[in-house]
Structures are given as structure tokens and as C-alpha cells.
C-alpha positions as CSV (number, residue, x, y, z in Angstrom):
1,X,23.2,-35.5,-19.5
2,X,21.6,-34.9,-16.1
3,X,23.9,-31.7,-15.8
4,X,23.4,-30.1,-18.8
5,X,19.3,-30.9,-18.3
6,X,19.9,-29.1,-14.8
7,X,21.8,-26.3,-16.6
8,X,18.7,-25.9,-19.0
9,X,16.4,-25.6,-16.4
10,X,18.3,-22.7,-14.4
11,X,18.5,-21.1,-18.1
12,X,15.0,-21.5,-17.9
13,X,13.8,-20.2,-14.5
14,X,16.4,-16.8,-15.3
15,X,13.9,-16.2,-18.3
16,X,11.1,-16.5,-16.4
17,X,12.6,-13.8,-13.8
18,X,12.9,-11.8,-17.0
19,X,9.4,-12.2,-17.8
20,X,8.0,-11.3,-14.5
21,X,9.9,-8.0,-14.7
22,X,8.0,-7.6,-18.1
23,X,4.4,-8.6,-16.6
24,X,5.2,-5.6,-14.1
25,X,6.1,-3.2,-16.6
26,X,4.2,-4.0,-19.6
27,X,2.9,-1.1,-21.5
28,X,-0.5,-2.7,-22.2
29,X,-3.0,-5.7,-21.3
30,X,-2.0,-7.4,-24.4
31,X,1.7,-7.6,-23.5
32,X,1.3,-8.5,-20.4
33,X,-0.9,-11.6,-21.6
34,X,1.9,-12.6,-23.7
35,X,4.0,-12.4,-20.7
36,X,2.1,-14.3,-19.1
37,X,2.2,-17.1,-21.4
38,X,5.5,-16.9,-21.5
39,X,5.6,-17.9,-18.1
40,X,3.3,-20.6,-18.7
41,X,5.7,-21.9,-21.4
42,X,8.8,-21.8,-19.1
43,X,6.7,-23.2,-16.1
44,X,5.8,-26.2,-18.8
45,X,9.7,-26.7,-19.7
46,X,10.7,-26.7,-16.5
47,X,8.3,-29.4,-15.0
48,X,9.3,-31.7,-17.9
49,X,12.7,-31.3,-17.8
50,X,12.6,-31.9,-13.8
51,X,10.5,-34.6,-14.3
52,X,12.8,-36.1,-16.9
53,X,16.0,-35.4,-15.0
54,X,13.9,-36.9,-11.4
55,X,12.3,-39.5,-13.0
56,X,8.7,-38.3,-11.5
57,X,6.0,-39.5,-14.0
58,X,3.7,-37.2,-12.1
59,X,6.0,-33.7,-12.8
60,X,5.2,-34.7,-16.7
61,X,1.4,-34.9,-16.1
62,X,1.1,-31.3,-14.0
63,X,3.1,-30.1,-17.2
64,X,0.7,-31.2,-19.7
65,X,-2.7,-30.1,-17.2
66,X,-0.7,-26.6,-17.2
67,X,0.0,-26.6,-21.1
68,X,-4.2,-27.7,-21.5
69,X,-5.2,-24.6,-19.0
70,X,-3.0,-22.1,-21.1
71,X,-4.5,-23.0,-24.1
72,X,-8.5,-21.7,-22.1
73,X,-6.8,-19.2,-20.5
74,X,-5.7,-17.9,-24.3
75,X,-9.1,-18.1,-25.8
76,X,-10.7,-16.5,-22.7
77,X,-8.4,-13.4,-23.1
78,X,-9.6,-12.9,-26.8
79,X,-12.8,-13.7,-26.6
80,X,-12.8,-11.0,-23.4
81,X,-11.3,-8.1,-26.1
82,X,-13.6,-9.2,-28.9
83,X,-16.6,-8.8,-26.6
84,X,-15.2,-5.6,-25.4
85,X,-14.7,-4.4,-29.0
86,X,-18.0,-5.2,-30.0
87,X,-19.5,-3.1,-26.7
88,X,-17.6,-0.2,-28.0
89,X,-19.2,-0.8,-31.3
90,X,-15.7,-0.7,-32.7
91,X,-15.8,-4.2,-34.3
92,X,-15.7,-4.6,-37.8
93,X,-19.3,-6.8,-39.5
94,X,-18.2,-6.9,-42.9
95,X,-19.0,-10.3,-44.7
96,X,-18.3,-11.2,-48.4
């Protein structure tokens, strides 16, 4: 089991070499967010499968402080475009 955990996590770090190539490249702000998080997500599976396969307790909690910080990085992104759409006077203030 320790192998094919291993395995995953090589899987894993390839796909996040993958995703840095499309942080780089990315055709907008937007995409490059979601690459971002991507990253975040991959950095997240990896520390918890190396802390299952190591058996460090403490690999689990970084994971899990990581996963809480991409959640307010997230909601700072879109609440940066919504303020920006609103300066533009672009937003839409219809209410039923």
C-alpha cells in the first residue's frame, strides 16, 4: 500500500508541474486563480498522503491550515473583481 500511496503522490507533484506551466501562460487573471487553486489542491493531497504514508500527524495538520487559507484566499479574489466591477460601474443592481 505504501508504494502505490508513493506512486500517487509522484502522479500528483507531475500535475502540479502541469499547473505551474498553466499559471505562466494563462490567458487571464481568472485562469490563473484557478491554477492556482489547483496547486493548492495538489499541495493538500500531497501533504496528506505523505503524512499517511510517514506517519507524521503534523504533515495532516499543515494540510488542513493550507486547505482553510485557500478557502480566504478564494473569497478575496472575488470579492477583489466584484469591487472592481462595481468601480467600473459595470455591476449589475437589479433586485426583484
Amino acid at each position: 500500500m505504501t508504494e502505490f500511496l508513493t506512486a500517487a503522490v509522484g502522479f500528483i507533484l507531475a500535475m502540479l508541474a502541469l499547473g505551474l506551466v498553466s499559471i505562466l501562460r494563462g490567458p487571464g487573471d481568472a485562469d490563473r486563480m484557478m491554477a492556482a487553486q489547483l496547486i493548492g489542491t495538489g499541495g493538500i493531497a500531497t501533504l496528506l498522503l505523505l503524512g499517511t504514508v510517514a506517519n507524521l500527524p503534523a504533515a495532516i495538520d499543515v494540510a488542513l491550515t493550507l486547505a482553510l487559507l485557500a478557502t480566504f484566499a478564494s473569497i478575496a479574489f472575488v470579492k477583489k473583481g466584484l469591487s472592481s466591477l462595481e468601480a467600473d460601474g459595470s455591476a449589475s443592481t437589479e433586485t426583484t
